[in-house]
N, C-alpha and C positions, 0 to 999 in steps of 0.2 A: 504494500500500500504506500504511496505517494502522500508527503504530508503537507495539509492545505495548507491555504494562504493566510488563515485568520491567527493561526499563531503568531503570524510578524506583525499584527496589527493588536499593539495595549492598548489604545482606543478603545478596544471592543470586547477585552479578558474582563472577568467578574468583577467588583471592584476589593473583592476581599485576594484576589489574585494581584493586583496590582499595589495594595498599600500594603503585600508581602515585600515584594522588591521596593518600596519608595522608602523601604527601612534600611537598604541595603547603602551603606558611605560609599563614596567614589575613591579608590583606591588606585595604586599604581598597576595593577594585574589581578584578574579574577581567574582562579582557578575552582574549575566544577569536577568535584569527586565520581567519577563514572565507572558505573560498573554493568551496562547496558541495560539493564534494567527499567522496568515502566519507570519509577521516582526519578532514577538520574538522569535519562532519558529525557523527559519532561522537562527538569531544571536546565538544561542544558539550551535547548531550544529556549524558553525562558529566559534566561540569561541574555542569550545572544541577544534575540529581538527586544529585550529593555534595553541595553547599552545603546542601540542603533535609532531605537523609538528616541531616547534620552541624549545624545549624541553624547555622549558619555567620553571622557577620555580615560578610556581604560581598555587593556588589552586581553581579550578574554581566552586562555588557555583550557584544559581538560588533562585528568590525569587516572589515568585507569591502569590495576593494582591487578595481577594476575596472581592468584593464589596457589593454582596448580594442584587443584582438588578433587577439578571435576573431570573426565573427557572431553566432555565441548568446553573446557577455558580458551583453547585456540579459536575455537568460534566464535566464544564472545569477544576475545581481542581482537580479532577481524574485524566483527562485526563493529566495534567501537571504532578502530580505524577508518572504516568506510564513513558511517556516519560524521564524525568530526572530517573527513576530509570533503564530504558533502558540503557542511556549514563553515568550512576555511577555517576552522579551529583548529592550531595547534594541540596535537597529542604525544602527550609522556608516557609509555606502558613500560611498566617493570615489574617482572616475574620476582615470587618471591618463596622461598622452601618452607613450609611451618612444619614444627618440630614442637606439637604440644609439650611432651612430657611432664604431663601432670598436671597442667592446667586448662586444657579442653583444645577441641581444635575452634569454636567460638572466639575464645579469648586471644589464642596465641594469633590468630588470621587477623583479628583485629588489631592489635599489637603490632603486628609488621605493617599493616596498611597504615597506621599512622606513621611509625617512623619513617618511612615514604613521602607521606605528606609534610612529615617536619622537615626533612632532608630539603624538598623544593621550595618549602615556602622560604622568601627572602621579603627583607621589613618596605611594609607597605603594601604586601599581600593581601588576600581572602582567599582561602580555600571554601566554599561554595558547597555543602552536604544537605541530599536531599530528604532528610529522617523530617518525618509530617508527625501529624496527632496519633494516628496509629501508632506508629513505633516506639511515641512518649510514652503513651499508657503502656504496650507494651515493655518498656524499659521501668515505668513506675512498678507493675506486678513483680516481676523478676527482683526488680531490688529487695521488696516489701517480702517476697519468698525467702530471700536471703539476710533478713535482718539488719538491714539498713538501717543506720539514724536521718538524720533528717537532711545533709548531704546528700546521702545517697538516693531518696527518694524527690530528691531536686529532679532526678534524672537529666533530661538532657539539657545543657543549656542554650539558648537561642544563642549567646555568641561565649567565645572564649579565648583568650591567648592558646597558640600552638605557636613555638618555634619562634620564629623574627615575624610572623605573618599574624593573622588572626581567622580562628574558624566561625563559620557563620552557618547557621540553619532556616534562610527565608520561609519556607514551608511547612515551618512546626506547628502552625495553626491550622492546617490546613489537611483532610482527612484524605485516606487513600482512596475513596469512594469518590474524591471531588477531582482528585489526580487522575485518575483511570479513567472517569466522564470525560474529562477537558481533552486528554491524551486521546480519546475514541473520536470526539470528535473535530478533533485537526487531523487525524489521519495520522499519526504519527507509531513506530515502528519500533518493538522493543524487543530483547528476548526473555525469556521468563527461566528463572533457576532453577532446574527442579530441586534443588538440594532445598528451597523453601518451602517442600510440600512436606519436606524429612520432620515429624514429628516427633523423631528421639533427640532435638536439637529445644534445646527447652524455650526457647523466643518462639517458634516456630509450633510448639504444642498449646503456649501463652496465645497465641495469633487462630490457631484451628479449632482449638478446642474447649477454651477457658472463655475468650474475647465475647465470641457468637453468643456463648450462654448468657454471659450477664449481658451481653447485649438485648437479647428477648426479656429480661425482667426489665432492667434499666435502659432503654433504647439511646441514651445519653452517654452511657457509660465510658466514648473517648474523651468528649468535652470535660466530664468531672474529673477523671483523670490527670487530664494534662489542668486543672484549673488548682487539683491537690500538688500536683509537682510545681505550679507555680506559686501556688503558697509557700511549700517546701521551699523552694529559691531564695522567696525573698526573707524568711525563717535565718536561712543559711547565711546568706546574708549581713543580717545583725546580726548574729554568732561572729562572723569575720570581723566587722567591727569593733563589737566589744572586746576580740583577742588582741585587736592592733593597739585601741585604752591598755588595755593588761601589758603589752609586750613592751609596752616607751619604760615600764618600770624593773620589767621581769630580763626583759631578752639581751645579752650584754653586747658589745663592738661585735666581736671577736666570733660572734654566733653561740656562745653557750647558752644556756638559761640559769638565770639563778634562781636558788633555791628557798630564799627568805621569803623574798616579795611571790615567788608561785607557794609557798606555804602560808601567807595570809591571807589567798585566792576561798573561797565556798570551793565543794570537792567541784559541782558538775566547772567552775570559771577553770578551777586547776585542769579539768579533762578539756574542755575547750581551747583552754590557750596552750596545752599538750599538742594538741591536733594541729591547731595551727604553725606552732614552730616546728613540728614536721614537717609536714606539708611546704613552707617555707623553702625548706631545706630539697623539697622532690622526693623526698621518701612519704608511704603510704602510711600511717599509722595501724597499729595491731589492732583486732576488735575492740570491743569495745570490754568486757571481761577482764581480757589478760592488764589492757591499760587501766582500769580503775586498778586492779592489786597493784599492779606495776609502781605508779604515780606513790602511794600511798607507803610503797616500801623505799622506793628511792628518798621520801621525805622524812619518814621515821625512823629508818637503820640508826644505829648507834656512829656517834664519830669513827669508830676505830671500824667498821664493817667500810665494804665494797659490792653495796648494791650494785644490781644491773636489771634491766627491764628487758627482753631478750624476744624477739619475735624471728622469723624466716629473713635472715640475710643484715638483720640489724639488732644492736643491742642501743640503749639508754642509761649512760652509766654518772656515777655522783664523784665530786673531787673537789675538793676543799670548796664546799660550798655551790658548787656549779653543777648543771646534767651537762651532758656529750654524750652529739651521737657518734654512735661509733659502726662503721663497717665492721659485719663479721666474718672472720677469716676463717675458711677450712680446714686449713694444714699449715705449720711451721713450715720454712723454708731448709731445708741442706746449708752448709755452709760452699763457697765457690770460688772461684776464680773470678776478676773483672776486668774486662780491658776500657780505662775509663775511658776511651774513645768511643763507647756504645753504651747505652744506656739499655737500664739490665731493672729487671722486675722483680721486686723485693713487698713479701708480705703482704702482697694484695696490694699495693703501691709500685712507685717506680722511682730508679735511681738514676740520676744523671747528671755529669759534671758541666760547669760553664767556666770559660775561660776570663780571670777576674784579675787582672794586677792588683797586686799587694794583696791578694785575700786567696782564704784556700791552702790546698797542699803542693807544695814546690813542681814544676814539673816534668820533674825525673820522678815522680809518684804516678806512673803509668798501668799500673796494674795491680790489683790488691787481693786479697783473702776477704768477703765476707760473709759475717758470721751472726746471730744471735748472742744474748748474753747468754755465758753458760753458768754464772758467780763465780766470783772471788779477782776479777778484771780490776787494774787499779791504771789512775789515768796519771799520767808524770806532768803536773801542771805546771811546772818552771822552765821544763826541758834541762834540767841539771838533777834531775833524779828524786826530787819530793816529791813521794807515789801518796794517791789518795783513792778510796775505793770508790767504783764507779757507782756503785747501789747508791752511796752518800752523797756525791756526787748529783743523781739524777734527781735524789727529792729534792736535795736544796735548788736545782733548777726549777721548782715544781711540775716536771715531765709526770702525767698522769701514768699508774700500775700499768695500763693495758696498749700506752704506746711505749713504755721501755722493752716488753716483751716483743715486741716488732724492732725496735730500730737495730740497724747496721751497724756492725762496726766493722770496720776497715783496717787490714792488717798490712804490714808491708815489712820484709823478711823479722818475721815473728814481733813486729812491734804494733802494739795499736795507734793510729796516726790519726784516726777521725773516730769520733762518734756521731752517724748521721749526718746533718748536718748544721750539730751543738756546737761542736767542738772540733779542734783540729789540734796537733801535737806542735808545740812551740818549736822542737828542732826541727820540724818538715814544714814550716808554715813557709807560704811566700812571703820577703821581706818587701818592702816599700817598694814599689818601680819595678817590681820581678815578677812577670806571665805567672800564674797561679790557677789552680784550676778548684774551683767554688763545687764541693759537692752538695747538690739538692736532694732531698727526700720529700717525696709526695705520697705521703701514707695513703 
């Protein structure tokens, strides 16, 4: 089928189809997330004919995401080829491997198609996603299945930072019943997944078999929906605010949190402004369970303990007064060889020298031993032989327990010459005006 003429003409779209896109800011490049599909399909054309209606100065691109899941994926990338080359859009398609393990193929598909999206977005962007009311309410059950607080049943949000760009969903008020009308009748051409008939895919049993029913009691059932996730929003919302009040008092330079002013916080202000200086930080915070005990031990341990709040890939640890987050590491490292002309992977971090007059180790220090503490290492702080132990040594630095067990030390024919990058050995240092090579550590 040949797609008509009335889609190039907004003149003539519903007006709730056009005060979609009059929301949309003019940007430096619009990119639409296409997966050939009725929704992106639609947007797409959409798109186009507002920039053209609107003489827009904006360059509208497309970028479709090949999962490699299905047998016809080569058909739909075709198929998306053809169409964008129909409409003179620019298209990006990149194949991508998912590799659930453990976390569904749902999640991890999604997962790669954003880093995709973030990879191209560049500042001044919009990535362009076509998720309408449908898929809100849809993503509102699923959260509310999985125990979501009130973030999570925000569900989607109409816009949000991604990358250097920002994402945008014009369509989210807009139902897939009103999509698929408009789409039938411009004529317009789509393929249909069948992997979205798959009812062991939990959105997809939410959509066939959960939606329909309460539909027949509550025939409203997307509108309230999506009118609860936008209560939820704006809930979320003043939560964010209230933690940024909290964090001018709680959150230090340096990124840690202190622990005074978050312990004269109410528990839910301390779980609140918890989340948020995660989050901050791009890490996910742990349920909501593990963090109330968590919060609660980190503030009442005794001085002399070494709480930790410890979820999948992250701990929360306390230190004279302060939380840190801390990356958690699998496995100790081996001790090794270094050629510091390469920079070498240490402890779930990385090591690497910079060439620094007058700072650093001499360099004739081309090649080291490093190693973990094993005890009983003592540092020569004069370079004339007054040894001090390096355990002593690291508190009076105040180096937190769980980055002295990581850091490096640097050996050169059986001498220790650097600790990380604390310390360097007075006889091996670079003098004044002497090439020196500055070792970094990025735990």
């Amino acid at each position: 089928m040949t797609a008509g003429a009335d889609w190039q003409q907004p003149a003539s779209w519903p007006d709730i189809l056009r005060d979609a896109m009059q929301s949309l800011p003019t940007a430096t490049r619009w990119w639409v997330g296409l997966s050939g599909g009725l929704d992106s399909i639609f947007l797409l054309h959409v798109a186009r004919a507002w920039i053209r209606y609107q003489g827009l100065p904006v360059a509208l691109h497309a970028v479709h995401v090949n999962h490699q899941l299905s047998a016809r994926s080569p058909v739909w990338q075709a198929f998306c080829e053809k169409t964008c080359a129909g409409l003179d859009v620019p298209l990006v398609s990149e194949a991508v491997l998912i590799a659930p393990e453990g976390v569904g193929v749902e999640a991890e598909a999604r997962r790669m198609r954003y880093q995709v999206f973030q990879r191209l977005l560049e500042a001044g962007d919009l990535l362009l996603l076509a998720h309408h009311a449908d898929d809100q309410a849809e993503t509102l059950l699923y959260r509310l299945m999985r125990g979501s607080g009130v973030r999570g049943l925000a569900a989607m949000p109409a816009q949000r930072r991604l990358g250097e760009g920002r994402l945008m969903r014009p369509l989210l008020t807009l139902s897939r019943a009103f999509i698929e009308t408009q789409a039938k009748a411009w004529g317009l051409d789509w393929h249909d997944d069948e992997s979205n008939l798959d009812v062991g895919f939990d959105r997809n049993f939410l959509r066939h078999r959960v939606l329909p029913v309460l539909g027949e009691r509550w025939p409203h059932v997307v509108d309230s929906l999506s009118q609860v996730a936008e209560a939820c929003g704006e809930a979320d919302a003043l939560l964010g605010e209230l933690a940024e009040i909290d964090a001018d008092s709680a959150c230090h330079a340096d990124g840690q949190l202190l622990c005074a002013p978050l312990a004269s916080l109410s528990t839910r202000r301390q779980m609140n402004l918890m989340r948020y200086w995660l989050r901050k930080q791009g890490v996910q915070p742990p349920g909501r369970q593990r963090l109330l005990a968590g919060v609660a031990m980190l503030l009442q341990a005794g001085e002399d303990r070494q709480p930790a709040l410890e979820w999948p890939g992250w701990s929360v640890r306390r230190y004279r007064g302060a939380l840190y987050l801390v990356r958690r590491i699998a496995e100790s490292p081996e001790a090794r060889e270094w050629d510091l002309r390469q920079a070498l992977s240490w402890a779930g971090g990385r090591l690497f020298v910079k060439g620094v007059d007058g700072e650093g180790l001499r360099s004739e220090v081309d090649r080291v031993r490093v190693s973990l503490r094993q005890g009983g290492e003592h540092l020569d702080v004069d370079g004339r032989g007054s040894r001090r132990p390096l355990k002593k040594w690291l508190q009076d630095q105040g180096v937190p327990p769980w980055l002295r067990t990581r850091l490096p030390l640097l050996w050169w024919r059986d001498e220790l010459v650097a600790v990380g990058d604390l310390w360097v050995h007075p006889g091996y240092r670079a003098a004044a005006g002497e090439a020196g090579l500055k070792v970094i550590w990025q735990p």
